[in-house]
N, CA and C atoms as an extended XYZ file, in Angstrom:
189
Properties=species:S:1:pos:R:3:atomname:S:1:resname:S:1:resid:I:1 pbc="F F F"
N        16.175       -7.359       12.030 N   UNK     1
C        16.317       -5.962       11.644 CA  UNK     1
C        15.855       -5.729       10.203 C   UNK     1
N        16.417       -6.555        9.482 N   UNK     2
C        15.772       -6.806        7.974 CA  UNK     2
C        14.568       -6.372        7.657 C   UNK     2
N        13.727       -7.699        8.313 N   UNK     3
C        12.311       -7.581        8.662 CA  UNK     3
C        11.610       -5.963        8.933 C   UNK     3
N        12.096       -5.409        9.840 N   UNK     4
C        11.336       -4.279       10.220 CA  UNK     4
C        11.434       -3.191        9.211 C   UNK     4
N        12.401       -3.229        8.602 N   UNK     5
C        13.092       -2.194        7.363 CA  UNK     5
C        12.304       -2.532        6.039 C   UNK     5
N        11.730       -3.833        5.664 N   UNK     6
C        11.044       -3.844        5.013 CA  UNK     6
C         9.663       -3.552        5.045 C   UNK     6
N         9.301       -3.959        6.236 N   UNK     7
C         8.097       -3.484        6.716 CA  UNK     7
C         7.637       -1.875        7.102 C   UNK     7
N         8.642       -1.622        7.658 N   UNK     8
C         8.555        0.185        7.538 CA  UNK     8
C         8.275        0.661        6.148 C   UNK     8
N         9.072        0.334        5.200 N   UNK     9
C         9.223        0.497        3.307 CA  UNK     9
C         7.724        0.417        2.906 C   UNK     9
N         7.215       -0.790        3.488 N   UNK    10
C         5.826       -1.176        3.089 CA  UNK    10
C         4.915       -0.406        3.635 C   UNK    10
N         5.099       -0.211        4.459 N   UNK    11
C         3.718        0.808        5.396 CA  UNK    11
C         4.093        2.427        4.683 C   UNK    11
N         5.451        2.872        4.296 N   UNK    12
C         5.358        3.834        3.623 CA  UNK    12
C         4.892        4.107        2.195 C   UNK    12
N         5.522        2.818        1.808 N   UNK    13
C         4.441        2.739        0.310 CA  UNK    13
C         2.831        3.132        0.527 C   UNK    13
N         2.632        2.028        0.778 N   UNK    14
C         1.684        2.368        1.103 CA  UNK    14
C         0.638        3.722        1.807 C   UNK    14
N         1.614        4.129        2.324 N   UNK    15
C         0.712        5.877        3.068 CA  UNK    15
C         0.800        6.833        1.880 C   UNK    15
N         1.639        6.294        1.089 N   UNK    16
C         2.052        7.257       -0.050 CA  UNK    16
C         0.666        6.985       -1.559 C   UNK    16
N         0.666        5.909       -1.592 N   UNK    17
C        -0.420        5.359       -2.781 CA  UNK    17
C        -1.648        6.037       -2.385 C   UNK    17
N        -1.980        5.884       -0.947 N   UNK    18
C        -3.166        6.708       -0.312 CA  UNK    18
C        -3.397        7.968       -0.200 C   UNK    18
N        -2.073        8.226        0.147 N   UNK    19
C        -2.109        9.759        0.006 CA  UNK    19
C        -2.539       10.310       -1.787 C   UNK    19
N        -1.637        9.732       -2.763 N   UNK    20
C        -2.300        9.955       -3.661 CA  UNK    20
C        -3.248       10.047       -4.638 C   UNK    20
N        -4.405        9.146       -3.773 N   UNK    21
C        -5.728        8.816       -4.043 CA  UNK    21
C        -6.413        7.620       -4.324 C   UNK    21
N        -5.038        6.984       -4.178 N   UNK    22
C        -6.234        5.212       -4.706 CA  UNK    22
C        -6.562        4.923       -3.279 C   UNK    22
N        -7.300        5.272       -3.105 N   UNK    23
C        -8.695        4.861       -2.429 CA  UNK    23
C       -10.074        4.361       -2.430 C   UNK    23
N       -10.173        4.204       -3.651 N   UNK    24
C       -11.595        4.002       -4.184 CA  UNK    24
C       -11.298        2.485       -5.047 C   UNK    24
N       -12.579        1.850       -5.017 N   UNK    25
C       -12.157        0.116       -5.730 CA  UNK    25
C       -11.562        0.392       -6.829 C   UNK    25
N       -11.719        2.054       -7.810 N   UNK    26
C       -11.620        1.523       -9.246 CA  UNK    26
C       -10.009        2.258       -8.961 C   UNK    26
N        -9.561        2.679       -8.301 N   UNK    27
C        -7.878        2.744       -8.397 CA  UNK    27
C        -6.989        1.800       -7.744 C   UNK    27
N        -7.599        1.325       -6.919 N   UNK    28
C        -6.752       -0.328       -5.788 CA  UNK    28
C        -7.055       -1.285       -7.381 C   UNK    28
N        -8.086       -1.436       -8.201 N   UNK    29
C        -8.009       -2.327       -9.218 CA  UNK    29
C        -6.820       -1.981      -10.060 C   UNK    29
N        -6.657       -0.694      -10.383 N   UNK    30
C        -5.738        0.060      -11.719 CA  UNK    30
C        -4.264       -0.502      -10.931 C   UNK    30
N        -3.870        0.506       -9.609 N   UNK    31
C        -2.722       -0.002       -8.712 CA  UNK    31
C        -2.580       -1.073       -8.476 C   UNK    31
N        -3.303       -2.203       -8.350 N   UNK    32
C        -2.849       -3.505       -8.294 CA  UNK    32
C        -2.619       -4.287       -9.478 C   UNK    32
N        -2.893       -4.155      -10.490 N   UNK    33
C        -2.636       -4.130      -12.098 CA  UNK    33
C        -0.997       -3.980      -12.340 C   UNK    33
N        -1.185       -2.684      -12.131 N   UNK    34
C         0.538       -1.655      -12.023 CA  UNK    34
C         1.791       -2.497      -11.435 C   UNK    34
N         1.204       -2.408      -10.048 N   UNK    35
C         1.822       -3.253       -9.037 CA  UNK    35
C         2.261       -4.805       -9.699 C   UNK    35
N         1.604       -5.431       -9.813 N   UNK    36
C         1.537       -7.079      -10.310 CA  UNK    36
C         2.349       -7.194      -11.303 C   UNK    36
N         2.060       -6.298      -12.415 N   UNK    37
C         3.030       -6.748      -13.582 CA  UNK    37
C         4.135       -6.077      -13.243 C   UNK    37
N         4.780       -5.149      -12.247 N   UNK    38
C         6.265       -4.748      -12.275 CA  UNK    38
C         6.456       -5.821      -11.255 C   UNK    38
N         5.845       -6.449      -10.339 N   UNK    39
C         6.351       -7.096       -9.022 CA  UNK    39
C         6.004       -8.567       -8.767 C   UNK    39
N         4.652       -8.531       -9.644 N   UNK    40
C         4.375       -9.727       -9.194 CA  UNK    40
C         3.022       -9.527       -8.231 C   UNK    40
N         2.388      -10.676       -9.033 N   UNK    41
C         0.778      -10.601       -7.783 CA  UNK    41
C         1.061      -10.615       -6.400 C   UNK    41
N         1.749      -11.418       -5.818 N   UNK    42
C         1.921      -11.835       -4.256 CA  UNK    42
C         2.732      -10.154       -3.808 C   UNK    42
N         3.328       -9.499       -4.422 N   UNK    43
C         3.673       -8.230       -3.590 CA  UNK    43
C         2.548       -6.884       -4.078 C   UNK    43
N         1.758       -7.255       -5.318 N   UNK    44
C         0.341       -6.343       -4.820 CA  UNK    44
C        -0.612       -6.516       -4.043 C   UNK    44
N        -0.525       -8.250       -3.800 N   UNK    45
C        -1.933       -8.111       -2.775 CA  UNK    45
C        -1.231       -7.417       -1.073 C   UNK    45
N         0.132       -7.573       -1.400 N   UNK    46
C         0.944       -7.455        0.123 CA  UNK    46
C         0.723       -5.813        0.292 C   UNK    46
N         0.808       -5.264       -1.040 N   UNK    47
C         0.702       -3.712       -0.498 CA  UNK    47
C        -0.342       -3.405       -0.250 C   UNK    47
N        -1.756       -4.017       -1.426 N   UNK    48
C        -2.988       -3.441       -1.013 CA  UNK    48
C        -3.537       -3.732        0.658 C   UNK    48
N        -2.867       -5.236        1.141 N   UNK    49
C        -3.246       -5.190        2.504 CA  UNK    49
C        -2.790       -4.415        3.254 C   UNK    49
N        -1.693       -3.922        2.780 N   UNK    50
C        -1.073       -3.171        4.032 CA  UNK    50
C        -1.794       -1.852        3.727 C   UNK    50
N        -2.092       -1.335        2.502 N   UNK    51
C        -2.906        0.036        2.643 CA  UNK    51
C        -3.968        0.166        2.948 C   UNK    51
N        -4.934       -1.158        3.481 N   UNK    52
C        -6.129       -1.553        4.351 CA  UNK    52
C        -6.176       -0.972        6.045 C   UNK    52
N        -4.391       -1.589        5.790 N   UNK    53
C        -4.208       -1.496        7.355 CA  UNK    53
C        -3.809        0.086        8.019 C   UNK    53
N        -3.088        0.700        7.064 N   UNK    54
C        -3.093        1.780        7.119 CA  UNK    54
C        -3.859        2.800        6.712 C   UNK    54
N        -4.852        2.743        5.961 N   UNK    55
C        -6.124        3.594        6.339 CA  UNK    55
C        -7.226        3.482        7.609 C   UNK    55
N        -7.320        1.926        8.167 N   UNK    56
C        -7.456        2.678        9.429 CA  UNK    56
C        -6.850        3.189        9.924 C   UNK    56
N        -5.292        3.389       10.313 N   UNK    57
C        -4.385        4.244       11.170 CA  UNK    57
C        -4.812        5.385       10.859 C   UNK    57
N        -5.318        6.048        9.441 N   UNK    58
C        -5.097        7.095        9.093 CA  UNK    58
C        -4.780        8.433        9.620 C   UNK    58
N        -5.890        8.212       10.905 N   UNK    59
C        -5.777        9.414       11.920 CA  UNK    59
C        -4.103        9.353       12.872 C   UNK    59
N        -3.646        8.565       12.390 N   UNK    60
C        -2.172        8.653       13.248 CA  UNK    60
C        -1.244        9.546       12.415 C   UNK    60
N        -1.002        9.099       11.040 N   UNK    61
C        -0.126        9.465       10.608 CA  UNK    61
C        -0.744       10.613        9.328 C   UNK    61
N        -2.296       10.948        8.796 N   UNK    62
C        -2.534       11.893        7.851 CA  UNK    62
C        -2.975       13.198        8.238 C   UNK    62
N        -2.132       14.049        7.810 N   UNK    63
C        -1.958       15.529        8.728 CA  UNK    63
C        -2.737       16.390        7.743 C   UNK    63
């Protein structure tokens, strides 16, 4: 249950970073910067993958 609750957290982060525009290499560079020094490298590369994964979804969940 854990598991999925974090993973939901993550896929929302993530729809949210996108939504606000890092989309482009030179803001996934700036946001993963951001990311790394409050969290730690291993949980920016975890979000930028997951906001990989969720821009293809995009058409599911961007209204």
């Amino acid at each position: 249950m854990a598991d999925e609750v974090r993973q939901h957290m993550l896929e929302c982060e993530a729809r949210t970073w996108l939504r606000n525009g890092y989309n482009t290499p030179e803001r996934i560079q700036e946001l993963t910067l951001m990311i790394a020094n409050r969290r730690g490298q291993v949980s920016a590369e975890r979000l930028i993958e997951e906001m990989r994964r969720q821009w293809r979804r995009r058409s599911e969940w961007l209204n």
